[in-house]
DSSP file (Angstrom, degrees, kcal/mol; ACC not computed):
  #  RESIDUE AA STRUCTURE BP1 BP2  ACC     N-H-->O    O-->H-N    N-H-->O    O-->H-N    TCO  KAPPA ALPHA  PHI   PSI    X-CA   Y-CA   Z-CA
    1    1 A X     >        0   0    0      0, 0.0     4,-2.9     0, 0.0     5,-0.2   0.000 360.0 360.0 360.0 -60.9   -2.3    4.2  -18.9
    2    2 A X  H  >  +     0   0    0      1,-0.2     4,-2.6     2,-0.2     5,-0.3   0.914 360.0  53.2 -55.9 -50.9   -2.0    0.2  -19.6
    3    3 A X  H >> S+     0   0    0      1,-0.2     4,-2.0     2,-0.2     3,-1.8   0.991 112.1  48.5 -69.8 -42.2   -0.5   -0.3  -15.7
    4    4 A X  H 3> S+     0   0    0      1,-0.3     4,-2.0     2,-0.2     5,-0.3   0.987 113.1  41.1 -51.9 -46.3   -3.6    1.6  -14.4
    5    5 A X  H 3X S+     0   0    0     -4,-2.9     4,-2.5     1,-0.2    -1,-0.3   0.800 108.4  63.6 -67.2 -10.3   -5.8   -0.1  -16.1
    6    6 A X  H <X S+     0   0    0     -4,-2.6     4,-2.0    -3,-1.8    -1,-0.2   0.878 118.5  29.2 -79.8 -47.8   -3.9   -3.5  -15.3
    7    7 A X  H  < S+     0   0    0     -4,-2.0     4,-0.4    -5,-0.3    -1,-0.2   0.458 106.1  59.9 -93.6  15.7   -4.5   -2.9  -11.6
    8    8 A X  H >X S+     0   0    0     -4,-2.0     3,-1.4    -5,-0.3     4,-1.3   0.813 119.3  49.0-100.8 -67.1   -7.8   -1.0  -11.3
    9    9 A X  H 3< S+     0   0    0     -4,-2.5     5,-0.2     1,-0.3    -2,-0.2   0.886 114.9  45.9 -32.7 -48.5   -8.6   -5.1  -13.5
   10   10 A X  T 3< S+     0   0    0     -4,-2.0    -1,-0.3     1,-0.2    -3,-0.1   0.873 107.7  47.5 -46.7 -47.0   -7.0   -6.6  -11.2
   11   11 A X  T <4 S+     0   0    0     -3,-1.4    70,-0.2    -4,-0.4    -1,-0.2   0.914  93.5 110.8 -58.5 -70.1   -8.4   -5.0   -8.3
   12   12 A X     <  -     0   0    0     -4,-1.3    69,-0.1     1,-0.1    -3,-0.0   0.662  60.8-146.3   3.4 150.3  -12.1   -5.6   -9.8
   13   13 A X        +     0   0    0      4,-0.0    -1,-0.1     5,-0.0     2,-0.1   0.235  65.7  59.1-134.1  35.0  -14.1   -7.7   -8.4
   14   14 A X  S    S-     0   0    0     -5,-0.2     4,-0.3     1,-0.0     5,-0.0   0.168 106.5 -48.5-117.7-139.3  -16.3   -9.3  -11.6
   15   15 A X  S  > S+     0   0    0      2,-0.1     4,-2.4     1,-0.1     5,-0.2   0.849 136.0  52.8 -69.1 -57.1  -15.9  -11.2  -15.0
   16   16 A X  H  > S+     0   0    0      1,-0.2     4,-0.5     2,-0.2    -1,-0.1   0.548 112.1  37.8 -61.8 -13.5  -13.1   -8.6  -15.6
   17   17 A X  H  > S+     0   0    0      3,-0.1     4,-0.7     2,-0.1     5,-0.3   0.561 116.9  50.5-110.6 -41.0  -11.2   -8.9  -12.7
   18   18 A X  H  > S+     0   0    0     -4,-0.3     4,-3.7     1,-0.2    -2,-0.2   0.997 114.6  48.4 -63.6 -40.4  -11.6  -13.0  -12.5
   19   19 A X  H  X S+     0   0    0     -4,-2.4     4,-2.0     2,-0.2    -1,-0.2   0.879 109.7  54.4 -46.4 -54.0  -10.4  -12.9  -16.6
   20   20 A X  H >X S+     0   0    0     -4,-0.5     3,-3.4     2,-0.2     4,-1.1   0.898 111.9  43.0 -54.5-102.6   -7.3  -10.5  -15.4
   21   21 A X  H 3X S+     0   0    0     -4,-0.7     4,-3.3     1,-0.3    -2,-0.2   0.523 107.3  59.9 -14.1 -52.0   -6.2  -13.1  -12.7
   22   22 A X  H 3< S+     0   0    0     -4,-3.7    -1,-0.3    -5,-0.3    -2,-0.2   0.652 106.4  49.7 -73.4 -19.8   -6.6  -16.0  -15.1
   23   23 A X  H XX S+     0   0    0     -3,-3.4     3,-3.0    -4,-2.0     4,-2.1   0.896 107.0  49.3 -46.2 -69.4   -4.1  -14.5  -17.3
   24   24 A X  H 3X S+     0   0    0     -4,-1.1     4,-2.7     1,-0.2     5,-0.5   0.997 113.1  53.8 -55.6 -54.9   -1.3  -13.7  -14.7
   25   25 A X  H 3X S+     0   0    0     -4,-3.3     4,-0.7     1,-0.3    -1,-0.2   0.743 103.7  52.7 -51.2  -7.3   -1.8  -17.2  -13.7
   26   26 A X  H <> S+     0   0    0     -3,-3.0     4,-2.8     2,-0.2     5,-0.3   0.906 112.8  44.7 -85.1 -50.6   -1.4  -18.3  -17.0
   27   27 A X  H  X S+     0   0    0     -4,-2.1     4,-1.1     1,-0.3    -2,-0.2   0.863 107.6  51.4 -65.5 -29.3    1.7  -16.5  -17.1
   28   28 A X  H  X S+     0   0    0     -4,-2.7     4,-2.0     2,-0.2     5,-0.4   0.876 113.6  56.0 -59.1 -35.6    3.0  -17.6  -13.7
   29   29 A X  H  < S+     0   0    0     -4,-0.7    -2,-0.2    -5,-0.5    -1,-0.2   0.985 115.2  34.3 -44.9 -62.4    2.0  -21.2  -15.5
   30   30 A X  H  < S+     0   0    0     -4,-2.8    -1,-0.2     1,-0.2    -2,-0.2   0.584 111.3  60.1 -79.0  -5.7    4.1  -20.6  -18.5
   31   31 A X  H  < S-     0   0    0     -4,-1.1    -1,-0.2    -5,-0.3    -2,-0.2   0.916  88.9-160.5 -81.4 -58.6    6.9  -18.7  -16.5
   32   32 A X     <  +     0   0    0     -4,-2.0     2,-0.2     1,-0.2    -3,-0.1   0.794  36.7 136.1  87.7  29.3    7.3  -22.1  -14.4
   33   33 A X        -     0   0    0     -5,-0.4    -1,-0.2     2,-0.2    57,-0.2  -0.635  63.4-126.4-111.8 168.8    9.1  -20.6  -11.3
   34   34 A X  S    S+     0   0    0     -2,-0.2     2,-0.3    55,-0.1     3,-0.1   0.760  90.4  57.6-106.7 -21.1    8.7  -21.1   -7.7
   35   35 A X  S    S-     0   0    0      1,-0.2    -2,-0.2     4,-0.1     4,-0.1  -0.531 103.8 -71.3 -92.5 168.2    8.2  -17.2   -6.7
   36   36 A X    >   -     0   0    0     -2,-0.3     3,-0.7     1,-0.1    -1,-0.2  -0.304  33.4-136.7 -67.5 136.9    5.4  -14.7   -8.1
   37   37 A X  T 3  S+     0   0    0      1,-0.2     6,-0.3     5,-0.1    -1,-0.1   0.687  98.8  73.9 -85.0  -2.8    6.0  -13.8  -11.6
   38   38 A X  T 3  S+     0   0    0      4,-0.1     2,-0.8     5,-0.1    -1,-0.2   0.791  72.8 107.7 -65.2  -7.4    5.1  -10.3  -10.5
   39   39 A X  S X> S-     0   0    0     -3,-0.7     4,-1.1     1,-0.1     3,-0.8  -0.644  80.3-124.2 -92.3 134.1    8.3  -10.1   -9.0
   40   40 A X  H >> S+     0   0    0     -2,-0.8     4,-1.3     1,-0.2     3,-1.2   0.659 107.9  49.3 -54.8 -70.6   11.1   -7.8  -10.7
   41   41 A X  H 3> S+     0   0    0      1,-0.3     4,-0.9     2,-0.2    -1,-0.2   0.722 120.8  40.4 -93.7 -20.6   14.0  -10.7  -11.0
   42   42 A X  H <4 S+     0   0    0     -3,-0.8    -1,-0.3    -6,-0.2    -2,-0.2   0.935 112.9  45.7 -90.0 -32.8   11.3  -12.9  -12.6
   43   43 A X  H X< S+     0   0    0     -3,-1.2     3,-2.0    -4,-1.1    -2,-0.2   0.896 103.4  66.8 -71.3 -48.0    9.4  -10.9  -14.8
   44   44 A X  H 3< S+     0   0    0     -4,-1.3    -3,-0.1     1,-0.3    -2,-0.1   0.770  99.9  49.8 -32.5 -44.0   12.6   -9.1  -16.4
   45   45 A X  T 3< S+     0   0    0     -4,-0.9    -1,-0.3     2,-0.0     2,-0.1   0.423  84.0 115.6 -76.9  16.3   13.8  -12.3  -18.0
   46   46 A X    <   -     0   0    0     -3,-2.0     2,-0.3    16,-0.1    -3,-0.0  -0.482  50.1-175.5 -71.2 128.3   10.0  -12.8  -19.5
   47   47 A X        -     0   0    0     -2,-0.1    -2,-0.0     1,-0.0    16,-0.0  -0.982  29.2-109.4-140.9 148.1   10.8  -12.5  -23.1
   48   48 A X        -     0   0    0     -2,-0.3     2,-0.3     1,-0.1    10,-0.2  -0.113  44.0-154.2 -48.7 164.8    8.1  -12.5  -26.5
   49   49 A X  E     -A   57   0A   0      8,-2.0     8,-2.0    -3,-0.0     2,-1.0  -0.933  13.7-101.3-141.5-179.6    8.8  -15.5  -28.0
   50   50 A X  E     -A   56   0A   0     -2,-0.3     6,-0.2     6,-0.2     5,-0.1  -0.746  42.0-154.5 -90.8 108.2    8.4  -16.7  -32.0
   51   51 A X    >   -     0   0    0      4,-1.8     3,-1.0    -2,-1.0    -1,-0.1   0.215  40.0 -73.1 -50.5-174.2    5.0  -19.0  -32.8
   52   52 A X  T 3  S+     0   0    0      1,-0.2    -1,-0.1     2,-0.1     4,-0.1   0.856 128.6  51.1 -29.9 -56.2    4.3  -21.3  -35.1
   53   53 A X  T 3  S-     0   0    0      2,-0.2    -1,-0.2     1,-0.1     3,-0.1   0.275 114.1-107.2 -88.7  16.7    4.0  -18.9  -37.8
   54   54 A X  S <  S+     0   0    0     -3,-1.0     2,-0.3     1,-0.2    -2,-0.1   0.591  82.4 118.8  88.0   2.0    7.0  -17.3  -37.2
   55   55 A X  S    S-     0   0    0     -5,-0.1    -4,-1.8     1,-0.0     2,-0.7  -0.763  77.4 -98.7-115.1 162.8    5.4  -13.9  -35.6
   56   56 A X  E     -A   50   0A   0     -2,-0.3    -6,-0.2    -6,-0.2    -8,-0.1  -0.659  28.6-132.0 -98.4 113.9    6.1  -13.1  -32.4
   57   57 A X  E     -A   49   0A   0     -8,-2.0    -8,-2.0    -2,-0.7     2,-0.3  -0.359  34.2-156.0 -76.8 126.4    3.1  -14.2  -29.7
   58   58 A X        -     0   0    0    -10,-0.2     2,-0.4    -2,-0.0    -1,-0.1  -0.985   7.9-155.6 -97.2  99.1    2.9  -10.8  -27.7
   59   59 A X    >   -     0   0    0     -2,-0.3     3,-2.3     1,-0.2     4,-0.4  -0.658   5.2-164.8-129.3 131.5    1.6  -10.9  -24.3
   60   60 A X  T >> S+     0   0    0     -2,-0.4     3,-2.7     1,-0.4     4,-1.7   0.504  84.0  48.7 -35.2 -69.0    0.1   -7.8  -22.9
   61   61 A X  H 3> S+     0   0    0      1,-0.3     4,-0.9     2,-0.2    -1,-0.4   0.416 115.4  44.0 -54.2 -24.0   -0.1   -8.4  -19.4
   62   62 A X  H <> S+     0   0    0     -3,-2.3     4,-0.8     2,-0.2    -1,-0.3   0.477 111.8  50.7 -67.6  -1.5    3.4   -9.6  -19.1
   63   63 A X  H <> S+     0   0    0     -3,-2.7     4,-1.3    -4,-0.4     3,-0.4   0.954 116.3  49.9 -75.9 -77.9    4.9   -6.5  -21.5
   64   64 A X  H  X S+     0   0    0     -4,-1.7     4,-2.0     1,-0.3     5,-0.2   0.726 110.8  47.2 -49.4 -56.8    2.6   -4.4  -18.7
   65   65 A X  H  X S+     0   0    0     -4,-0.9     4,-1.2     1,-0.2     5,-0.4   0.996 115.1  50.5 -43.3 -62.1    4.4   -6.3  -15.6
   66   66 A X  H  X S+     0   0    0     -4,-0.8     4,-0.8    -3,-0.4    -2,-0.2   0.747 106.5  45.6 -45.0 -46.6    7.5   -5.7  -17.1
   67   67 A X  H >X S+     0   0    0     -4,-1.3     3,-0.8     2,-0.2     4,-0.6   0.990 113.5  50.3 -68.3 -67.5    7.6   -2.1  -17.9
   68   68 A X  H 3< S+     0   0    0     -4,-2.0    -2,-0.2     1,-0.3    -1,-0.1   0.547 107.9  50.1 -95.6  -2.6    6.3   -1.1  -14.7
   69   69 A X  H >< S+     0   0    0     -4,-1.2     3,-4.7    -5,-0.2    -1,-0.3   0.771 108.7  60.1 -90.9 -31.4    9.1   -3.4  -12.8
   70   70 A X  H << S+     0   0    0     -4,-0.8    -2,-0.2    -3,-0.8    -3,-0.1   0.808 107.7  43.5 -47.8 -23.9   11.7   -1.3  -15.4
   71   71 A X  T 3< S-     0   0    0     -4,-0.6    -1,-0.3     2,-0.1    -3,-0.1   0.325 126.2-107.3-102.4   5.8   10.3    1.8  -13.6
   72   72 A X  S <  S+     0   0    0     -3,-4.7     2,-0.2     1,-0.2    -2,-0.1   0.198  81.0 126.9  88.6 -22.2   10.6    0.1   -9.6
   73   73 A X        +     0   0    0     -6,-0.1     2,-0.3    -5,-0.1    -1,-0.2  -0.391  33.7 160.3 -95.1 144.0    7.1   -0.2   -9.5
   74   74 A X        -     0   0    0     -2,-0.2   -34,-0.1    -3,-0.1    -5,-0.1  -0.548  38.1-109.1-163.1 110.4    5.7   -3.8   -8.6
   75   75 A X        -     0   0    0     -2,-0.3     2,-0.2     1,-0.1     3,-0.0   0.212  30.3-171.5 -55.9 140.8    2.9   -5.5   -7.4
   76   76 A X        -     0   0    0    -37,-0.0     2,-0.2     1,-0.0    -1,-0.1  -0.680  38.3 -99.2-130.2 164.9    2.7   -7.2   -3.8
   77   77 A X        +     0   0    0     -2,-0.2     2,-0.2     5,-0.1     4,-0.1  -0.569  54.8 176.0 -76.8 137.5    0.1   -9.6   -2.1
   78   78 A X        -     0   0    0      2,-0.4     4,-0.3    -2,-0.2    -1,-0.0  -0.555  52.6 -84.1-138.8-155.3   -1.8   -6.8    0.1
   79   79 A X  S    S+     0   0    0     -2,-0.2     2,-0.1     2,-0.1    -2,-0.0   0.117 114.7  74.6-108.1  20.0   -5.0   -7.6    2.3
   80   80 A X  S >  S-     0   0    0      0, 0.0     3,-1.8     0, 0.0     2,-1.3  -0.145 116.1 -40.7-115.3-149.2   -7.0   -7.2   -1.0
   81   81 A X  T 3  S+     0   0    0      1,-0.3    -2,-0.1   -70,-0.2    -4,-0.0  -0.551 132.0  56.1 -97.1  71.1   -7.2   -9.7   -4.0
   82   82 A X  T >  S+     0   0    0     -2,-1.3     3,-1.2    -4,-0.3    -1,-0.3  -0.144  90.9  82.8 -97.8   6.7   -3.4  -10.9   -4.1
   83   83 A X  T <  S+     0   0    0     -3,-1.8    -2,-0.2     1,-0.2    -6,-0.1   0.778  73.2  71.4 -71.6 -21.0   -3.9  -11.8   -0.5
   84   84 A X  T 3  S-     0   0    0     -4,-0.1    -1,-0.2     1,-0.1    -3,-0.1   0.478 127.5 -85.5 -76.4  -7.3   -5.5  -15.0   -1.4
   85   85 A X  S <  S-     0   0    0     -3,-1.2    -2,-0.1     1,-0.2    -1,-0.1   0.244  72.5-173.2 117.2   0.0   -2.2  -16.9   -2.7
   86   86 A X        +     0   0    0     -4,-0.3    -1,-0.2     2,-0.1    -4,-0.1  -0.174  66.8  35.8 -57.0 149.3   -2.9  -15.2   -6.3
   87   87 A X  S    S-     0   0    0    -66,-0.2     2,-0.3     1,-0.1   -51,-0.1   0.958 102.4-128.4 -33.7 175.4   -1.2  -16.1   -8.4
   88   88 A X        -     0   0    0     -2,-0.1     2,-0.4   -63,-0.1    -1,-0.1  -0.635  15.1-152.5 -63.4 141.7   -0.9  -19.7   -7.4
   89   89 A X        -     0   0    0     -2,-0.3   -55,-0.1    -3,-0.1   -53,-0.1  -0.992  25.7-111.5-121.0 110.1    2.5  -20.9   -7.1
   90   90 A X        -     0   0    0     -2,-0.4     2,-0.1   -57,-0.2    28,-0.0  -0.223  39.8-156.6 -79.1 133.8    2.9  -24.7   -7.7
   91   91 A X        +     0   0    0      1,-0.1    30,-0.1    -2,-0.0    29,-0.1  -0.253  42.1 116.6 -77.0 153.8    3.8  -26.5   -4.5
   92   92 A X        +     0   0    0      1,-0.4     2,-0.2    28,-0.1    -1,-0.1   0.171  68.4   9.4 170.3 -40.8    5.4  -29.6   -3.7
   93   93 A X        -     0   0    0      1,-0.2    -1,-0.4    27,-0.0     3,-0.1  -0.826  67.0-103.7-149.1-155.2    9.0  -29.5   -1.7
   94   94 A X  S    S+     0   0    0     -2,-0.2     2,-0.6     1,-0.2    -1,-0.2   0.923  98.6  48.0-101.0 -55.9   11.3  -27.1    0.1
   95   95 A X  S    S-     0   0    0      4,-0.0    27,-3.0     3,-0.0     2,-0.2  -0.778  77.6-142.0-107.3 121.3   14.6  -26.4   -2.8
   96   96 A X  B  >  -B  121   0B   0     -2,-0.6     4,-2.0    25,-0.2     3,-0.5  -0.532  22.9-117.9 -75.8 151.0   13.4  -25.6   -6.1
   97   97 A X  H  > S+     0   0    0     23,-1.4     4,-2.7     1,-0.2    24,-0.1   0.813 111.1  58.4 -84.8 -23.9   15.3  -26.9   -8.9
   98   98 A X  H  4 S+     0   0    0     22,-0.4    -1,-0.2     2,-0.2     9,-0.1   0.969 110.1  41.7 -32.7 -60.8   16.1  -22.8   -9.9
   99   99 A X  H  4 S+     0   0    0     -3,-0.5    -2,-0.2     1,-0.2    -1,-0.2   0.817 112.1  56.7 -86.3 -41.6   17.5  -22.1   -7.1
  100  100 A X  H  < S+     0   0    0     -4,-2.0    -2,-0.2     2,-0.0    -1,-0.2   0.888  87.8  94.5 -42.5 -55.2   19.4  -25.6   -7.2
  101  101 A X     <  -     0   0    0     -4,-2.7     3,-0.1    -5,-0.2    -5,-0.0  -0.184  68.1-149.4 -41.0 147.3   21.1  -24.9  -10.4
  102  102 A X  S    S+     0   0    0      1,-0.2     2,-0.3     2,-0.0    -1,-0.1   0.796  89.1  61.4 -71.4 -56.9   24.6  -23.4  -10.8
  103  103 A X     >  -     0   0    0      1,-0.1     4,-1.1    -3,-0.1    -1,-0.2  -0.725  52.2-170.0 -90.9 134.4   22.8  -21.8  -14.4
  104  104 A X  H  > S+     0   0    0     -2,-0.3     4,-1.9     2,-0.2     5,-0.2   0.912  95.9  53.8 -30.7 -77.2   20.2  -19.7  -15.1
  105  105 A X  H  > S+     0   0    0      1,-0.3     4,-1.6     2,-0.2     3,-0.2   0.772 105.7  45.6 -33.5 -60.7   20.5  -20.5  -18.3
  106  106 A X  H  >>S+     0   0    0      1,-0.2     4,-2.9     2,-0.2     5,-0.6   0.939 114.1  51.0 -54.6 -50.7   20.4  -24.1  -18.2
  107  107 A X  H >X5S+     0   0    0     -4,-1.1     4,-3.0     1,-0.3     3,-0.7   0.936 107.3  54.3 -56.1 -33.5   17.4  -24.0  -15.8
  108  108 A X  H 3<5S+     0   0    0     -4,-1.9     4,-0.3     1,-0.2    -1,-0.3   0.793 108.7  55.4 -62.1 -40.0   15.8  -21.6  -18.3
  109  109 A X  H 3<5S+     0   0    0     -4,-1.6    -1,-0.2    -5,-0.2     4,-0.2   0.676 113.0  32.3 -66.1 -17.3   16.4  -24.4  -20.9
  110  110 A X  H XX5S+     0   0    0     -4,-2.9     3,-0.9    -3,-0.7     4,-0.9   0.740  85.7 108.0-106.8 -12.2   14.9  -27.2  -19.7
  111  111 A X  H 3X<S+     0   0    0     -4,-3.0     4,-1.4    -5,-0.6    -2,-0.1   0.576  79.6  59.9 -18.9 -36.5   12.0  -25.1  -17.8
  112  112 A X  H 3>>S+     0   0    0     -4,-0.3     4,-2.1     2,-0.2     5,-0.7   0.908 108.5  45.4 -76.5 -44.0    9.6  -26.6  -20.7
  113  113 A X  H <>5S+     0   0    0     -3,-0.9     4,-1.7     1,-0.2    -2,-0.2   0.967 109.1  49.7 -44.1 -52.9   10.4  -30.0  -19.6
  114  114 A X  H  <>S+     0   0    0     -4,-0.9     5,-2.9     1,-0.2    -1,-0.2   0.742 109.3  55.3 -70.6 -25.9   10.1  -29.6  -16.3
  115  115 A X  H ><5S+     0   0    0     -4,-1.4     3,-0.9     3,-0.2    -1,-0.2   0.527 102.4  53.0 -38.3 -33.5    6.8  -28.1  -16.8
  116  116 A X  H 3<5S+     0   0    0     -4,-2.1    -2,-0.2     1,-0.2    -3,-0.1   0.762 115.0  40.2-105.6 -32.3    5.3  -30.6  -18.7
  117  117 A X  T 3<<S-     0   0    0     -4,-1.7    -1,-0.2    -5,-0.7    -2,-0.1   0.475 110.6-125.5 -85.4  21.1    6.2  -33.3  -16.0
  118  118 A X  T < 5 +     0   0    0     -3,-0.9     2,-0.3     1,-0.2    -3,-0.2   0.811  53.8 154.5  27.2  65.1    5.3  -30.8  -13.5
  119  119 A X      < +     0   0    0     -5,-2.9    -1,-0.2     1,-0.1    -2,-0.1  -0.892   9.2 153.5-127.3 128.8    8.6  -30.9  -11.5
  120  120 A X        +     0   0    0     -2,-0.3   -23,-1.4     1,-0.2   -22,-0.4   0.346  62.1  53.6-136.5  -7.3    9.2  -27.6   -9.6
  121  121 A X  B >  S-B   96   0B   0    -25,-0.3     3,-0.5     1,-0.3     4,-0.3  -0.858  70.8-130.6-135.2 153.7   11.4  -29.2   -6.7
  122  122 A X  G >  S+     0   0    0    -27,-3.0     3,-8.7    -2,-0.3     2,-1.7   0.955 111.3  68.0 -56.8 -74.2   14.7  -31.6   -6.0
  123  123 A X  G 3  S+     0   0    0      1,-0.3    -1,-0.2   -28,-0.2   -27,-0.1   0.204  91.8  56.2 -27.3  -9.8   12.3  -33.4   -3.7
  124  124 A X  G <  S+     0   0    0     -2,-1.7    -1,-0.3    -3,-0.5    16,-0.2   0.427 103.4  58.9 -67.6 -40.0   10.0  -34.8   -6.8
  125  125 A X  S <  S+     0   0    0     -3,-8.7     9,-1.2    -4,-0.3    -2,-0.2   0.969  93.8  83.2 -73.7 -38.9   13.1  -36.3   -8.2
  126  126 A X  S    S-     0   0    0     -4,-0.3     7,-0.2     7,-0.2     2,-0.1   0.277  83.0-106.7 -65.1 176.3   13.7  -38.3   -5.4
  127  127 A X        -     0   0    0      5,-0.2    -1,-0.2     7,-0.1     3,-0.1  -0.156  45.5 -96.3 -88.2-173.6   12.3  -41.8   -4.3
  128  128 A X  S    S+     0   0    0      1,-0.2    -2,-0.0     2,-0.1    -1,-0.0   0.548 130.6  50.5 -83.7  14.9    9.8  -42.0   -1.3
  129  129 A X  S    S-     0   0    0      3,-0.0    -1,-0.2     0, 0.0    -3,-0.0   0.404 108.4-135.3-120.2 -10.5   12.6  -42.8    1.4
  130  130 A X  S    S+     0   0    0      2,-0.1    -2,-0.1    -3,-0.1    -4,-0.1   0.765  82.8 105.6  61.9  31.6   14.5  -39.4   -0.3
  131  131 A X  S    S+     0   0    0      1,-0.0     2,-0.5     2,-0.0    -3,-0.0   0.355  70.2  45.0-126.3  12.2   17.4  -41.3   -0.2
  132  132 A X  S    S-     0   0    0      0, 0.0     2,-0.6     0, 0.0    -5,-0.2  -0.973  78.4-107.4-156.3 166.7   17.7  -42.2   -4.2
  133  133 A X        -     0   0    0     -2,-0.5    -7,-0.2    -7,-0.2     3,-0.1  -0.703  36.8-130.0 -94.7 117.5   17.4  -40.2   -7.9
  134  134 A X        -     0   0    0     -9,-1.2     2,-0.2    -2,-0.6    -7,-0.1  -0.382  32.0-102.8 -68.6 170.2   14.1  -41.3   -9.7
  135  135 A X     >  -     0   0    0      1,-0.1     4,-0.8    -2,-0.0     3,-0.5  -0.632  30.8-117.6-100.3 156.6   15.0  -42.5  -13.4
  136  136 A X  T  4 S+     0   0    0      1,-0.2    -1,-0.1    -2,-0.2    -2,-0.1   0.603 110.0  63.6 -68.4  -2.4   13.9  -39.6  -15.5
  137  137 A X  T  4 S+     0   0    0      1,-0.2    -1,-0.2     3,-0.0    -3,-0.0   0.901 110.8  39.0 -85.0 -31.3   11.1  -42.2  -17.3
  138  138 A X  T >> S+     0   0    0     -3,-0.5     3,-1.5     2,-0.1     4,-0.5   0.491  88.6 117.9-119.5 -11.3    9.4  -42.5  -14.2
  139  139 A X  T 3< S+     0   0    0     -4,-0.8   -14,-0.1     1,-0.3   -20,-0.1  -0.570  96.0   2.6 -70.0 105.3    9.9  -38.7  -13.1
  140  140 A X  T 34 S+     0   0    0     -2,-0.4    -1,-0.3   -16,-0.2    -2,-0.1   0.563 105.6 103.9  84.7  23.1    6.2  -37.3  -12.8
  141  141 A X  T <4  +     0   0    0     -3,-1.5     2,-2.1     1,-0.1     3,-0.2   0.659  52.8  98.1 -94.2 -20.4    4.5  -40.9  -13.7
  142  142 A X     <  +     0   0    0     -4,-0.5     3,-0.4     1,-0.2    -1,-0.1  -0.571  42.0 157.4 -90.7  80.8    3.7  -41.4  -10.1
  143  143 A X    >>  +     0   0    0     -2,-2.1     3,-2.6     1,-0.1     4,-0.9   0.572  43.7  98.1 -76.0 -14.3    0.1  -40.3  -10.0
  144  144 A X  T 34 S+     0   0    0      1,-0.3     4,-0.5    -3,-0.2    -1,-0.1   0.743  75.6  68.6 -66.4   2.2   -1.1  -42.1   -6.8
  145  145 A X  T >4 S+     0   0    0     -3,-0.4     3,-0.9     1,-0.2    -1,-0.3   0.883  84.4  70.5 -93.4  -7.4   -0.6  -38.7   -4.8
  146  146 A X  T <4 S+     0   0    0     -3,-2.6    -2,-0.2     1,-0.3    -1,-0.2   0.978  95.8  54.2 -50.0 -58.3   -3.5  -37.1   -6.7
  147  147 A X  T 3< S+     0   0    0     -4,-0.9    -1,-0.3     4,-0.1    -2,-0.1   0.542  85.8 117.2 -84.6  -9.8   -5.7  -39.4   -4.7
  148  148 A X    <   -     0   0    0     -3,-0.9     3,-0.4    -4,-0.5     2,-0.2   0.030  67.1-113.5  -6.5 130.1   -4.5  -38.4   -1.1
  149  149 A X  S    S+     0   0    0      1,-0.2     3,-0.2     2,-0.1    -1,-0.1  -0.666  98.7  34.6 -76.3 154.7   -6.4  -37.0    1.2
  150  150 A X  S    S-     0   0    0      1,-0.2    -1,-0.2    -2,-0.2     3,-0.1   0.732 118.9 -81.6  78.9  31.9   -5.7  -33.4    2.2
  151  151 A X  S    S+     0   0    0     -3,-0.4     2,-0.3     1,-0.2    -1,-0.2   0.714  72.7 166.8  57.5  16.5   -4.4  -32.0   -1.6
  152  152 A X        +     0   0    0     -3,-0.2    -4,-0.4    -4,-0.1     2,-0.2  -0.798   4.4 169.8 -90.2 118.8   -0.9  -33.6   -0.9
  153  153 A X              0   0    0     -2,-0.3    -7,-0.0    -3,-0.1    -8,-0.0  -0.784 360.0 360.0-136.0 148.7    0.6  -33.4   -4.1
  154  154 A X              0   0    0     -2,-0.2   -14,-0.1   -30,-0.1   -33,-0.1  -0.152 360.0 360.0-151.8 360.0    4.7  -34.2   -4.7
């Protein structure tokens, strides 16, 4: 019942459908990974997590993703509305620091870090010649690519 109605939203093409989207993007936000969180090896480690008050922050639309990758079933980019790059996936170099790690674990531990300095790639750590390790103070201080022409963001 919950997965129909999670893609018949999706699918939508209104308030309800735009709302749906801005959720999964939320989660793909908070997930922090370089593939689509829709995708079974990423959505399986999604786990509830404890709040503030100690109760455990619930959210639907990933429990919904999740069950339905537990059963095989799993949503793909088609020529309808995932076609469009939905979710967004933040961009920036070629080896993602995920995929770089020896651990899962470890990447999974510093993921909030690396989130909040928006660092998704080796290539971010590096200098502009690629040839040296930015100091971690200075890792995601370097705003002057905002102003680029042509969205080129590092």
């Amino acid at each position: 019942m919950h997965a129909r109605e999670l893609i018949l939203k999706i699918n939508r093409q209104d308030l309800v459908g735009e709302t749906t989207q801005i959720r999964i993007q939320s989660l793909q936000n908070q997930e922090w990974v370089p593939e689509p969180v829709y995708k079974k090896e990423i959505i399986s480690t999604h786990n509830s997590r404890k709040g503030k008050t100690n109760r455990e922050t619930r959210n639907l639309t990933a429990d919904i993703i999740k069950l339905l990758a537990t059963e095989d079933i799993c949503l793909m980019r088609t020529l309808g509305t995932l076609a469009g790059g939905f979710p967004q996936i933040p961009y920036g170099g070629i080896h993602s620091i995920k995929n770089f790690m020896q651990s899962e674990s470890c990447y999974h531990k510093h993921r909030k870090s690396l989130r909040k300095k928006e660092i998704m790639f080796v290539e971010q750590l590096l200098n502009a010649e690629m040839r040296e390790i930015v100091p971690w103070q200075q890792v995601g201080e370097n705003k002057a690519w905002e102003n680029c022409p042509h969205g080129i963001r590092i």
